[in-house]
Backbone as numpy.savetxt, mean C-alpha at the origin, in Angstrom:
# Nx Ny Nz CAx CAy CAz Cx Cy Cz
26.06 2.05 -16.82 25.00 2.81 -16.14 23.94 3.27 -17.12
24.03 3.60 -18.15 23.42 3.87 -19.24 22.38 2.67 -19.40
23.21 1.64 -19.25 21.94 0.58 -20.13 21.05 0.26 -18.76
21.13 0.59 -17.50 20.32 0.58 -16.49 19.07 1.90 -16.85
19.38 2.99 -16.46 18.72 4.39 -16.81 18.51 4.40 -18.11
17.26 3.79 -18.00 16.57 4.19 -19.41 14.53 3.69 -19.14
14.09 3.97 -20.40 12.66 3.84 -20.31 12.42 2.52 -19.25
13.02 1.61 -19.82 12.53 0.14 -19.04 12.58 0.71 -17.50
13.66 0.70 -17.09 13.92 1.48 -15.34 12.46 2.25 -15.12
12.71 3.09 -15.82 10.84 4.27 -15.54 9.66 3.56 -15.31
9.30 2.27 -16.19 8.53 1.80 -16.74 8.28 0.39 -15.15
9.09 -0.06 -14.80 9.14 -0.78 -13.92 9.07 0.03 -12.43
9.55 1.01 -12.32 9.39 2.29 -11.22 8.07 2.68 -11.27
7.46 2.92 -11.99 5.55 2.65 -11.89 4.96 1.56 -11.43
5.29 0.50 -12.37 4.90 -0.81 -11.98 5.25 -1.17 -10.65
6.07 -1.00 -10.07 6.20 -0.97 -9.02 6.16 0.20 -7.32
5.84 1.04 -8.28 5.15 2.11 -7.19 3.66 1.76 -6.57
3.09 1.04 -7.50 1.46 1.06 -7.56 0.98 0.47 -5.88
1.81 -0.66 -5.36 1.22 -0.95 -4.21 1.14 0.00 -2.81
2.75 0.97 -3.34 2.99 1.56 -2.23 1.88 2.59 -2.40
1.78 3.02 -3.92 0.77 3.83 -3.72 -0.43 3.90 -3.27
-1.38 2.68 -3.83 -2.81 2.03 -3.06 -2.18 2.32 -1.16
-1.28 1.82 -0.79 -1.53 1.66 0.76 -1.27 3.32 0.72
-0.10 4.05 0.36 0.07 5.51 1.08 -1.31 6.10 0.99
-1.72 5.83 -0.27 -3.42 6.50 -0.23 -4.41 6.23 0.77
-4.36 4.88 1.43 -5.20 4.29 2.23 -5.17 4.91 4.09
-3.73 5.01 3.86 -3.00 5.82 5.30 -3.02 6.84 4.78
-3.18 7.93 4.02 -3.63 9.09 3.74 -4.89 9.62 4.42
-5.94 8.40 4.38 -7.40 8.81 4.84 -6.76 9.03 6.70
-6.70 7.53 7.14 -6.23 7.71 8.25 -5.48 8.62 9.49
-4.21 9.33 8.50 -3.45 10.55 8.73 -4.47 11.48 8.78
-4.91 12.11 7.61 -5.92 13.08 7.50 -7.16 13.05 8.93
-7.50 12.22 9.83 -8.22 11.92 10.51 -7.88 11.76 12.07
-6.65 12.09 12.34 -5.46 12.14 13.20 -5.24 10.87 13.94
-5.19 9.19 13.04 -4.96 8.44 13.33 -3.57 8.18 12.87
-2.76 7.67 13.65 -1.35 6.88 12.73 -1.38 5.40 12.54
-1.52 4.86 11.52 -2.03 3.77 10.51 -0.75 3.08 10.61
-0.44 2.46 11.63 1.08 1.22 11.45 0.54 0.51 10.66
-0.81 -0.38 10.32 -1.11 -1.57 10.17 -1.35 -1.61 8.71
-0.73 -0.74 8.06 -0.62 -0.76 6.93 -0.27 -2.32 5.97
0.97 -2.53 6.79 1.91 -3.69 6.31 0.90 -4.63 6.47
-0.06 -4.94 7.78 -0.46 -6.17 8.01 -1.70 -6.33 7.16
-2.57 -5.14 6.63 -4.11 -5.17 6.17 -3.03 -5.79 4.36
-1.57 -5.28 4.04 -1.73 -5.25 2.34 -1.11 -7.11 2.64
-0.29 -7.04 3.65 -0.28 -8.97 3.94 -0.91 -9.73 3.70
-2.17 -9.56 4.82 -3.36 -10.92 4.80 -3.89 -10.33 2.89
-4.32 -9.04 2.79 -4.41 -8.70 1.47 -4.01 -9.85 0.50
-2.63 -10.03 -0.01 -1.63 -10.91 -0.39 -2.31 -12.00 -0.66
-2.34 -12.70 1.11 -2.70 -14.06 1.16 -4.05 -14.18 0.90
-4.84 -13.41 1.02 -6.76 -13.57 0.81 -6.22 -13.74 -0.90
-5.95 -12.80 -1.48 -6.13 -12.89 -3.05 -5.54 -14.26 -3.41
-4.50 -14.61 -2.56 -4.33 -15.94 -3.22 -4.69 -17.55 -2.80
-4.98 -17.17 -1.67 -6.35 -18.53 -1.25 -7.61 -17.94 -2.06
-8.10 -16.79 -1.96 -9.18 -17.06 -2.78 -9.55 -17.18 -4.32
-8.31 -17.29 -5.40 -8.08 -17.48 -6.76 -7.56 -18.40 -6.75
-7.32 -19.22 -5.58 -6.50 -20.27 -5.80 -8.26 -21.50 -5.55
-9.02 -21.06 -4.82 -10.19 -22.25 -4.65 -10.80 -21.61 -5.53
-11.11 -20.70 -6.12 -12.33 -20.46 -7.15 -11.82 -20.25 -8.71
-10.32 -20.26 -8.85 -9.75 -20.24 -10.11 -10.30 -19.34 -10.96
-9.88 -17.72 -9.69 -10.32 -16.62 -10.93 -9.91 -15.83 -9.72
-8.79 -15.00 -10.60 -8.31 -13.38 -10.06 -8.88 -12.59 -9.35
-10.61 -12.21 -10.53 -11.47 -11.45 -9.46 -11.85 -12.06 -8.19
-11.47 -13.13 -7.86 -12.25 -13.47 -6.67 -11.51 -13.05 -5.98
-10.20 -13.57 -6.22 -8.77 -13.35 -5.58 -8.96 -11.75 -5.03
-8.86 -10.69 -6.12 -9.36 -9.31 -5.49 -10.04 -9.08 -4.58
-11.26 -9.91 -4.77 -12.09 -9.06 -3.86 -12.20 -9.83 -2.32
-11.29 -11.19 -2.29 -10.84 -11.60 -1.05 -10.30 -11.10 -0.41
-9.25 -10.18 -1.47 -8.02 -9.41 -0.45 -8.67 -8.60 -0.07
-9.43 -7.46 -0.48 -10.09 -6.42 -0.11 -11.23 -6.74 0.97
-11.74 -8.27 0.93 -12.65 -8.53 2.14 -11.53 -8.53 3.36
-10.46 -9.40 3.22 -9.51 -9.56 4.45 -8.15 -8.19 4.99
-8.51 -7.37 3.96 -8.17 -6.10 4.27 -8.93 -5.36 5.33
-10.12 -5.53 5.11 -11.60 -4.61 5.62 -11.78 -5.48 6.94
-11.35 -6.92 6.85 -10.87 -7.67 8.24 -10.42 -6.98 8.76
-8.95 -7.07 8.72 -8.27 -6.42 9.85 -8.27 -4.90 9.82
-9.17 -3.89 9.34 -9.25 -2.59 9.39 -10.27 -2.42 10.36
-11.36 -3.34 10.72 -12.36 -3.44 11.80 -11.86 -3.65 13.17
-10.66 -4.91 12.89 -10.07 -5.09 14.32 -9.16 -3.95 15.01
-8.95 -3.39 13.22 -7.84 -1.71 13.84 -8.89 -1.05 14.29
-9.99 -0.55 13.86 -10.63 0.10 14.46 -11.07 0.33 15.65
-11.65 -1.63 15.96 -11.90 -2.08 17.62 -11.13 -1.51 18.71
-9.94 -1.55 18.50 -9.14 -1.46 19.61 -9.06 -0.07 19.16
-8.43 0.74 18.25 -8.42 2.09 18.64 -9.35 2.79 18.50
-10.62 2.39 18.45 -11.58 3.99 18.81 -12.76 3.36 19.14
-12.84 1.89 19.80 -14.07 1.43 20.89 -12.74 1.13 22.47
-11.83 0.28 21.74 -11.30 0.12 23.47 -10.41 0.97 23.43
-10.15 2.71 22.68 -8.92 3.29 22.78 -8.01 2.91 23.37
-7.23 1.81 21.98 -5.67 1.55 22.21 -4.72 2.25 21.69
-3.43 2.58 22.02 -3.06 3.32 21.09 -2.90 2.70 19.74
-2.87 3.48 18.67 -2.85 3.36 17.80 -1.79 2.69 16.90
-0.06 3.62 17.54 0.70 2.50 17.12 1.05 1.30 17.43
0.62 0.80 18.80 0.98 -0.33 19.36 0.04 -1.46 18.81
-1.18 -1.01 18.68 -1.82 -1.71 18.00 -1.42 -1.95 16.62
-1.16 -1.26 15.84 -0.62 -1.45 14.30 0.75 -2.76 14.76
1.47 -1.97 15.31 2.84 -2.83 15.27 2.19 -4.55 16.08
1.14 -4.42 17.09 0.78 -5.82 17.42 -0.04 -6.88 15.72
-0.24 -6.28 15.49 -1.33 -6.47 14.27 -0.07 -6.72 13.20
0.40 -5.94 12.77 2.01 -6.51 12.02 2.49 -7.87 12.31
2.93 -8.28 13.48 3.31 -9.03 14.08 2.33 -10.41 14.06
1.03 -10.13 14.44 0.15 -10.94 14.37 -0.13 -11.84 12.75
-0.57 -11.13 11.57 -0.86 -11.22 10.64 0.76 -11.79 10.36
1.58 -11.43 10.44 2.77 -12.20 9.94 2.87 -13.41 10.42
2.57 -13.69 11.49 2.77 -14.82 12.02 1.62 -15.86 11.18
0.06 -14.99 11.60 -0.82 -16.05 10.90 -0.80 -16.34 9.56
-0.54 -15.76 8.52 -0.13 -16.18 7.40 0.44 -17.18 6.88
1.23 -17.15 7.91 2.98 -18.31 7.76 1.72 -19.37 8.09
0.87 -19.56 9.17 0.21 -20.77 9.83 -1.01 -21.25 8.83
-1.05 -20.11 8.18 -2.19 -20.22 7.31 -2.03 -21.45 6.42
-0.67 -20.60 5.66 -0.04 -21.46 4.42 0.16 -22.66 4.65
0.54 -23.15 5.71 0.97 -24.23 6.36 0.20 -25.42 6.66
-1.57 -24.77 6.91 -1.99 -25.69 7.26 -3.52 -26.03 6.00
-3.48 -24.52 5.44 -4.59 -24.89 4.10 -3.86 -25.80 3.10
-2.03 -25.16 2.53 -2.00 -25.32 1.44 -0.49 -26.57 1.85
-0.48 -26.89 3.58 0.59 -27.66 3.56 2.02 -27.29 2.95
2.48 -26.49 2.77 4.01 -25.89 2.42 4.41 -24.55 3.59
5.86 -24.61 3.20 6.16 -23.78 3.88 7.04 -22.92 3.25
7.59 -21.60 3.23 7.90 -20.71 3.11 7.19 -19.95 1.65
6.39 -20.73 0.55 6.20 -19.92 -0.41 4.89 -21.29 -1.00
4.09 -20.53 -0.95 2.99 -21.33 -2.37 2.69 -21.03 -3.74
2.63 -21.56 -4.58 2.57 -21.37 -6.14 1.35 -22.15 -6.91
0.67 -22.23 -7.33 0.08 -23.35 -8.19 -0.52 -22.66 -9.41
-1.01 -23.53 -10.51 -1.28 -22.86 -12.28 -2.81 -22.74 -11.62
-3.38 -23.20 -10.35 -4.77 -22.71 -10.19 -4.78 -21.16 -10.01
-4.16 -20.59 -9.26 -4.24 -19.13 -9.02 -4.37 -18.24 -10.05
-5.68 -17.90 -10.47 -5.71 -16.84 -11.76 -4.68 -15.46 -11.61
-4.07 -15.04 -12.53 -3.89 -13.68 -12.98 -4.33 -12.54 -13.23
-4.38 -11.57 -13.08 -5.31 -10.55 -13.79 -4.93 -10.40 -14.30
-5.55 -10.06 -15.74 -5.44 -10.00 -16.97 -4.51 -8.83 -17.01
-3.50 -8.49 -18.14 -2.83 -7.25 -18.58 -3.53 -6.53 -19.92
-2.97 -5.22 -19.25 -3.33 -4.44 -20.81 -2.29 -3.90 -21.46
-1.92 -4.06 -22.52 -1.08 -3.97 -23.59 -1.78 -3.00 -24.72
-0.38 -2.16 -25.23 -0.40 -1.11 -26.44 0.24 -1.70 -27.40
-0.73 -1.04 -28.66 0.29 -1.40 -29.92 1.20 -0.30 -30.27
0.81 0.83 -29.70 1.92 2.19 -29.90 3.26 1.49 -29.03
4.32 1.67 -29.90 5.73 1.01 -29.25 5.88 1.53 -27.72
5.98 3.29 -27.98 6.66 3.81 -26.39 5.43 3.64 -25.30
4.17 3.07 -25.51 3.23 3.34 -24.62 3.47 1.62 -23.88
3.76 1.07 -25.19 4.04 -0.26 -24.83 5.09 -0.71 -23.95
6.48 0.05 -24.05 7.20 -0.24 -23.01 6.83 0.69 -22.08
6.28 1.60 -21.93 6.23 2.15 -20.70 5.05 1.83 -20.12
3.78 1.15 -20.44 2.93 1.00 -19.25 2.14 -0.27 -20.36
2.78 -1.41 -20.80 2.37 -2.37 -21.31 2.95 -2.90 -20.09
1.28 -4.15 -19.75 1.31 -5.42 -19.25 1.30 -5.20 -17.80
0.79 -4.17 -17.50 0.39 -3.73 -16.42 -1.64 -4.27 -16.17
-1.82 -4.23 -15.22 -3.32 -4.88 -14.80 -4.01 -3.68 -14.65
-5.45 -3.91 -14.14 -6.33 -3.18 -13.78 -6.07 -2.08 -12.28
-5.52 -3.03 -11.72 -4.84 -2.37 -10.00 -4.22 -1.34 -10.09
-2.96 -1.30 -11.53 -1.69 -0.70 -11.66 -2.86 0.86 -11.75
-4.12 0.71 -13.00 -4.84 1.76 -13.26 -5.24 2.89 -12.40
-5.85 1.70 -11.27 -6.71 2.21 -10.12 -5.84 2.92 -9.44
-4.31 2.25 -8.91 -3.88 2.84 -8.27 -3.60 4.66 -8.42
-3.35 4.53 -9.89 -3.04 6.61 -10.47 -3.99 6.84 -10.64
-5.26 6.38 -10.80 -6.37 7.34 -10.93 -7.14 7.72 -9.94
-7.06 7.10 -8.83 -7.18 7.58 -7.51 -6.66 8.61 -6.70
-5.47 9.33 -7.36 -4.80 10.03 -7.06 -5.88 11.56 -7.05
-6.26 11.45 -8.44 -7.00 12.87 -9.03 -8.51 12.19 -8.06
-8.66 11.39 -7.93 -10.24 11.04 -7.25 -10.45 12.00 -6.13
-9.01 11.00 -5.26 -8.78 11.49 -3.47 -8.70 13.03 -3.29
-7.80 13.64 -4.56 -8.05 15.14 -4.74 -9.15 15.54 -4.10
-10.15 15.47 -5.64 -11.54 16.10 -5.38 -12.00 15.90 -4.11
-12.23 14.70 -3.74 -12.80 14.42 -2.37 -12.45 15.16 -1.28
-11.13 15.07 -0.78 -10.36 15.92 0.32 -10.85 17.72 -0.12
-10.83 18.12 -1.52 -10.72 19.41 -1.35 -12.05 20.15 -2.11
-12.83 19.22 -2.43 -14.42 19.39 -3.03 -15.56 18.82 -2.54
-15.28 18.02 -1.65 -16.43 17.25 -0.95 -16.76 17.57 0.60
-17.99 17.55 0.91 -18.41 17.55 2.33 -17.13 16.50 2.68
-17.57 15.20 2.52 -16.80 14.41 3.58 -15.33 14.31 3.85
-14.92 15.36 2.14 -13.52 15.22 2.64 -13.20 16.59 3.40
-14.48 17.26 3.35 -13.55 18.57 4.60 -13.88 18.08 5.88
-14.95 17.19 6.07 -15.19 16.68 7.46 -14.21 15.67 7.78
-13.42 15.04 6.75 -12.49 13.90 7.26 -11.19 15.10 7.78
-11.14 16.47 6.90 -10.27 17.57 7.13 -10.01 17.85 8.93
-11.49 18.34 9.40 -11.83 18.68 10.07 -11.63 17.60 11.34
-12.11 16.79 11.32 -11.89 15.50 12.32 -10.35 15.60 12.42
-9.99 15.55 11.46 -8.32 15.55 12.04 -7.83 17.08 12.74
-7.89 17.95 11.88 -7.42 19.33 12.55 -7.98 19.17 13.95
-9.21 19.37 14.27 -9.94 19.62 15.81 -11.07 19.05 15.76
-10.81 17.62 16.26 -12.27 16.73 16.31 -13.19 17.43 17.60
-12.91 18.26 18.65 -14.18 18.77 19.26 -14.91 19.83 18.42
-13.91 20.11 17.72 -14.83 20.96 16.91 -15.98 20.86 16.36
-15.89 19.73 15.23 -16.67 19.08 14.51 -17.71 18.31 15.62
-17.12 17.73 16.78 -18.52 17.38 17.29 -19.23 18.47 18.05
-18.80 19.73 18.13 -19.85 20.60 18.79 -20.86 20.98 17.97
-20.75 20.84 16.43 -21.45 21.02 15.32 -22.39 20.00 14.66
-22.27 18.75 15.67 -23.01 17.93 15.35 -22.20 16.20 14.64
-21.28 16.54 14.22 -20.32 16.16 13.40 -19.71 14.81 14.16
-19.92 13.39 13.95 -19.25 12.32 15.17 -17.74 12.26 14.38
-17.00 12.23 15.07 -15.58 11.84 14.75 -15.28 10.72 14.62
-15.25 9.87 15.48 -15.61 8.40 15.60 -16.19 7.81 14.20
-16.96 8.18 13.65 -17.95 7.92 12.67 -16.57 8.34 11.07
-15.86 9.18 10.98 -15.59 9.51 10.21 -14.21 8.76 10.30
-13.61 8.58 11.46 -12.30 7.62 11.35 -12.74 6.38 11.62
-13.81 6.04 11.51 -13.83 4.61 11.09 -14.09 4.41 9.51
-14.32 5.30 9.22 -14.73 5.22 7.56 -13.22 5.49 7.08
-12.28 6.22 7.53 -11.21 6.44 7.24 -10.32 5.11 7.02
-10.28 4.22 8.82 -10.01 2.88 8.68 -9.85 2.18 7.87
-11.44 1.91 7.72 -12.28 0.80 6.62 -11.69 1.14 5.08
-11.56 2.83 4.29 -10.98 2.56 3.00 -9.77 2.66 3.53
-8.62 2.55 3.99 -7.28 2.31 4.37 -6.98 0.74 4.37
-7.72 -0.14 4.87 -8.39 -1.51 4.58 -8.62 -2.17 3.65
-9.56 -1.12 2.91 -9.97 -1.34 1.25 -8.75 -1.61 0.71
-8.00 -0.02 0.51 -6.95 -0.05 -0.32 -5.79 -0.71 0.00
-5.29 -0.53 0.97 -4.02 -1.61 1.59 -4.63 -3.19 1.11
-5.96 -4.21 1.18 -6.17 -5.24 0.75 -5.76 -5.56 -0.87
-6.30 -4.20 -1.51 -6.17 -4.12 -2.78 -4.87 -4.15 -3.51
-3.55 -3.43 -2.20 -2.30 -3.35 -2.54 -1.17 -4.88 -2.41
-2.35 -5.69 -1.25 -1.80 -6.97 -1.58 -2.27 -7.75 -2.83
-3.38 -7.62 -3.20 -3.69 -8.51 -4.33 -2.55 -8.14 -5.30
-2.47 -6.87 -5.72 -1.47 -7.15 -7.25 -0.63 -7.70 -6.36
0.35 -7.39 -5.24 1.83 -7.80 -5.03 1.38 -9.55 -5.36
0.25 -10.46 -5.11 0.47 -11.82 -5.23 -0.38 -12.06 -6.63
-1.09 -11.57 -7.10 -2.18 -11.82 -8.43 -1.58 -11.02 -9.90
-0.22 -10.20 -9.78 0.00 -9.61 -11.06 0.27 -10.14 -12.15
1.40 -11.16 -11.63 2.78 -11.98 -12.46 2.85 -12.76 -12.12
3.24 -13.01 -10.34 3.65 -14.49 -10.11 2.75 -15.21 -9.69
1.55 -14.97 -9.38 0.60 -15.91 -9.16 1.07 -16.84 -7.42
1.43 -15.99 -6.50 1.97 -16.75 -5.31 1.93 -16.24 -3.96
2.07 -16.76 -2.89 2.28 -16.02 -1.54 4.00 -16.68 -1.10
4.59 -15.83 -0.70 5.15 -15.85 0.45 5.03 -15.61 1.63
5.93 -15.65 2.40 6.09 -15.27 3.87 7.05 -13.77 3.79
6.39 -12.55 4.06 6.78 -11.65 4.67 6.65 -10.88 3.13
5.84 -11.40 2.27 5.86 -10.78 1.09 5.68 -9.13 0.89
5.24 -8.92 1.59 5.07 -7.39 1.73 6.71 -7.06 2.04
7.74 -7.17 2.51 8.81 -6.94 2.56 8.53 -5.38 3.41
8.10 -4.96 4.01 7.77 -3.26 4.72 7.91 -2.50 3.45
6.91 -3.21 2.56 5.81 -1.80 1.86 5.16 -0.85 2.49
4.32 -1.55 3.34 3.70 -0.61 4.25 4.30 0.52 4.83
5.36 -0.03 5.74 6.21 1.11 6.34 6.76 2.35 5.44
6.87 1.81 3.91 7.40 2.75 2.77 6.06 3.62 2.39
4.95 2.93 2.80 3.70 3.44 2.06 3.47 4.80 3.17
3.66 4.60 4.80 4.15 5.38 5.63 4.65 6.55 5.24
6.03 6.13 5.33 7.18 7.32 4.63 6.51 8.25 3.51
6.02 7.12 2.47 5.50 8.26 1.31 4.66 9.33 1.94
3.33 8.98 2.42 2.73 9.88 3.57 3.20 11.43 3.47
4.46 11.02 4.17 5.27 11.87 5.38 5.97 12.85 4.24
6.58 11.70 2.89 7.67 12.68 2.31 6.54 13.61 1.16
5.34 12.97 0.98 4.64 13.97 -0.02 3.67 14.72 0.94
3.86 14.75 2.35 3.24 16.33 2.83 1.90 16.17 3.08
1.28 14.52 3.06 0.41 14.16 3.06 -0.65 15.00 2.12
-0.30 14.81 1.08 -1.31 15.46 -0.56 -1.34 14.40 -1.27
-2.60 14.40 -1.57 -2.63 12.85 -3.13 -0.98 12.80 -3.99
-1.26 14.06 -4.27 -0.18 14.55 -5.49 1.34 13.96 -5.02
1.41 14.63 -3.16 2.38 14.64 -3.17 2.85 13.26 -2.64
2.09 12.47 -2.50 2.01 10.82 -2.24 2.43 9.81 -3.54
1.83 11.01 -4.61 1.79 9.83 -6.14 3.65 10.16 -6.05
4.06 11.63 -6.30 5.55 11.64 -6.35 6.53 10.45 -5.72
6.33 10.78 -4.49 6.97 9.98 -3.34 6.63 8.44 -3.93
5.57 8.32 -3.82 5.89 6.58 -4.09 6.15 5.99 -5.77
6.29 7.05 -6.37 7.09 6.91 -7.89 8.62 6.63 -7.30
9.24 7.94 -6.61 10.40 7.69 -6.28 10.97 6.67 -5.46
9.86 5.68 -4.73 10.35 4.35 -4.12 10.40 3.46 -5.25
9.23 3.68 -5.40 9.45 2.60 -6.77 10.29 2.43 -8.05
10.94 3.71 -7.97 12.00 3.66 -8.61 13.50 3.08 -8.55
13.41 3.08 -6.71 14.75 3.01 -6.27 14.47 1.66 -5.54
13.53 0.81 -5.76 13.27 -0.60 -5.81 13.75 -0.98 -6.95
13.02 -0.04 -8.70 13.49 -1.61 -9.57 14.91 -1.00 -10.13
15.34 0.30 -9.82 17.23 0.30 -9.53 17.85 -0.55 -8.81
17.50 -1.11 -7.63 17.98 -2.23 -6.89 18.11 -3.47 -7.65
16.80 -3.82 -8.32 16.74 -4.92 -8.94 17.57 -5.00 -10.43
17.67 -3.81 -11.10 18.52 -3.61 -11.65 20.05 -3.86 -11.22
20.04 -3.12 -10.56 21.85 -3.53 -9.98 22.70 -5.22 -9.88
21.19 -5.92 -9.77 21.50 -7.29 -8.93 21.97 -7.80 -10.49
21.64 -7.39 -11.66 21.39 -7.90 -12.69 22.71 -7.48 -13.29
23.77 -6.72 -12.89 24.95 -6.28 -13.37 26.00 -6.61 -12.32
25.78 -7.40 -11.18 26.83 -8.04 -10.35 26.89 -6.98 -9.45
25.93 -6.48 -8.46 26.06 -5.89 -7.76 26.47 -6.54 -6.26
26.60 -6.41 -5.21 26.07 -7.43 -4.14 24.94 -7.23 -3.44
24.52 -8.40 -3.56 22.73 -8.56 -3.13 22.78 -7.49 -1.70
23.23 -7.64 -0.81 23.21 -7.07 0.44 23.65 -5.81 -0.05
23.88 -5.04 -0.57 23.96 -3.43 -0.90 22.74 -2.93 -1.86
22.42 -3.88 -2.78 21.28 -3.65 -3.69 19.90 -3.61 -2.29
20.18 -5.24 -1.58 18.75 -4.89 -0.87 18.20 -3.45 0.19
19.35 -3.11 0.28 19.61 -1.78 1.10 18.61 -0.15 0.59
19.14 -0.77 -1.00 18.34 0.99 -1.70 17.04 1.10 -1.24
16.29 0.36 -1.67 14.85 1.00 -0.87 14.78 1.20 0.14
15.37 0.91 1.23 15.11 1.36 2.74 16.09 2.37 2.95
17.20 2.87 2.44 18.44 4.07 2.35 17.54 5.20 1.50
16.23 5.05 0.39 15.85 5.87 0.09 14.60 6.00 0.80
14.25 5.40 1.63 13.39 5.62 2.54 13.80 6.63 3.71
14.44 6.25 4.15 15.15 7.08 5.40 15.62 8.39 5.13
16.16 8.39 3.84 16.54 9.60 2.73 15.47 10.68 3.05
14.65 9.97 2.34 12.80 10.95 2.46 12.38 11.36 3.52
12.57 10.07 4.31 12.40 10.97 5.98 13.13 11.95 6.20
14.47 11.79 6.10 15.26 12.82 6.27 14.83 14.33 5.61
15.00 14.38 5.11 14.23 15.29 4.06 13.22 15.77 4.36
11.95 15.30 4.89 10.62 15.44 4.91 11.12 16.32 6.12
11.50 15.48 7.69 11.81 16.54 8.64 12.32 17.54 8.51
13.37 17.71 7.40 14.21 18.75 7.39 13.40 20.08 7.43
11.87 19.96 6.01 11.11 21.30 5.62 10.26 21.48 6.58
9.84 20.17 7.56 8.98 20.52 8.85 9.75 21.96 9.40
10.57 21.20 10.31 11.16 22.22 10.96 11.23 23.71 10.35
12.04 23.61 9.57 12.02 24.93 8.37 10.66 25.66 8.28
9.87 24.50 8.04 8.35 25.96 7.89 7.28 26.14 9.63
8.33 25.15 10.61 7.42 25.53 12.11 8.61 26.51 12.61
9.73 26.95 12.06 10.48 27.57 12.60 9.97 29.06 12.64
């Protein structure tokens, strides 16, 4: 157990927090705006697959990025359409949109790149890593990308914004009591679609690293319900930047413990379990202090 728990474990528990974090941040805006954001999973999906059809025809990462983030901002328009021009509900729409984007993906792959269950090729650029020559900086946040950056420094951004900015007390406000804000002039509508759209942004952005970091690839179902974890984080950090960065450290931790385990003869089917047992965990938990502080 020792040679599991140590820096490397920490060091990979970041690295692997970063997507959940980009999406919890993205459904952060959303929450804050009194929308519930299912479609998390499906905007960081096509995400995924945009970054890697589009580094895969232009043979460069950045393109790859900023595909995902165009086909993020896709389906954050179609979330929008239906819930706040044809008010649908919100989760049914997410969970149709899940469903949808999973499916088209699979059809995608199938019929651009002719394979099925997984694509790979040496065309798909990488984004570049950044590496330390200081040893402990090196194992702990060497060879990490530009995304891994964005993702923690957004943390202190979303701060300011939510608790120093007009728009983040009006995104405040829209959520607490949207008649409010429109008796003051204030469109609601206007502000949860902007909410949407960076939930879009960032969920696109959270698929590019998952396919542009390391392996240079798409699968089918590659998101594995990040999203849904990016959810949970939400819920278990109290919906606060801060308390979002915690929460999705601690998934990401108890992801590359899983992956750890597999590596000492664990069985795969108990290892694949930890992240969703520490998911449910958090929920658990999270309801517990609800109640406690509406009591």
């Amino acid at each position: 157990m020792a040679g599991i728990l140590n820096l490397h474990l920490l060091a990979a528990g970041l690295r692997l927090s970063a997507p959940i974090l980009l999406a919890a941040l993205g459904g952060l805006f959303t929450e804050r705006v009194g929308i519930f954001n299912v479609a998390l999973e499906a905007m960081m999906l096509v995400g995924a697959f945009a970054g890697v059809a589009s580094s895969y025809v232009a043979a460069s990462a950045w393109v790859g990025v900023l595909g995902a983030i165009l086909a993020g901002l896709v389906v954050a328009l179609i979330f929008a359409l239906f819930t706040l021009k044809l008010k649908s509900d919100p989760i049914m729409t997410g969970i149709a949109l899940n469903l949808i984007i999973g499916g088209f993906t699979i059809l995608l792959m199938q019929v651009i790149f002719d394979v099925r269950g997984m694509f790979h090729s040496t065309r798909i650029g990488l984004l570049p890593q950044i590496n330390y020559s200081n040893p402990i900086l090196s194992r702990l946040l060497g060879g990490n990308n530009v995304i891994f950056y964005i993702a923690f420094i957004l943390v202190p951004v979303i701060y300011v914004l939510f608790y120093h900015s007009r728009l983040g007390l009006r995104i405040r406000a829209v959520g607490e009591y949207a008649p409010a804000t429109e008796a003051v002039g204030v469109s609601p509508q206007k502000y949860q679609l902007i909410s949407i759209l960076i939930s879009g942004i960032l969920s696109g952005l959270a698929g590019a690293w998952l396919s542009l970091s390391s392996l240079g690839m798409f699968s089918e179902n590659m998101t594995a319900g990040r999203g849904f974890i990016a959810l949970s984080a939400i819920f278990f950090g109290r919906s606060t930047p801060v308390g979002i960065l915690l929460a999705s450290v601690f998934f990401g931790l108890a992801e590359a413990f899983a992956i750890r385990l597999q590596g000492v003869g664990v069985p795969s089917q108990l290892v694949l379990m930890i992240p969703y047992v520490a998911t449910v965990l958090s929920l658990a938990l999270a309801a517990g202090r609800w109640q406690d502080t509406s009591a």
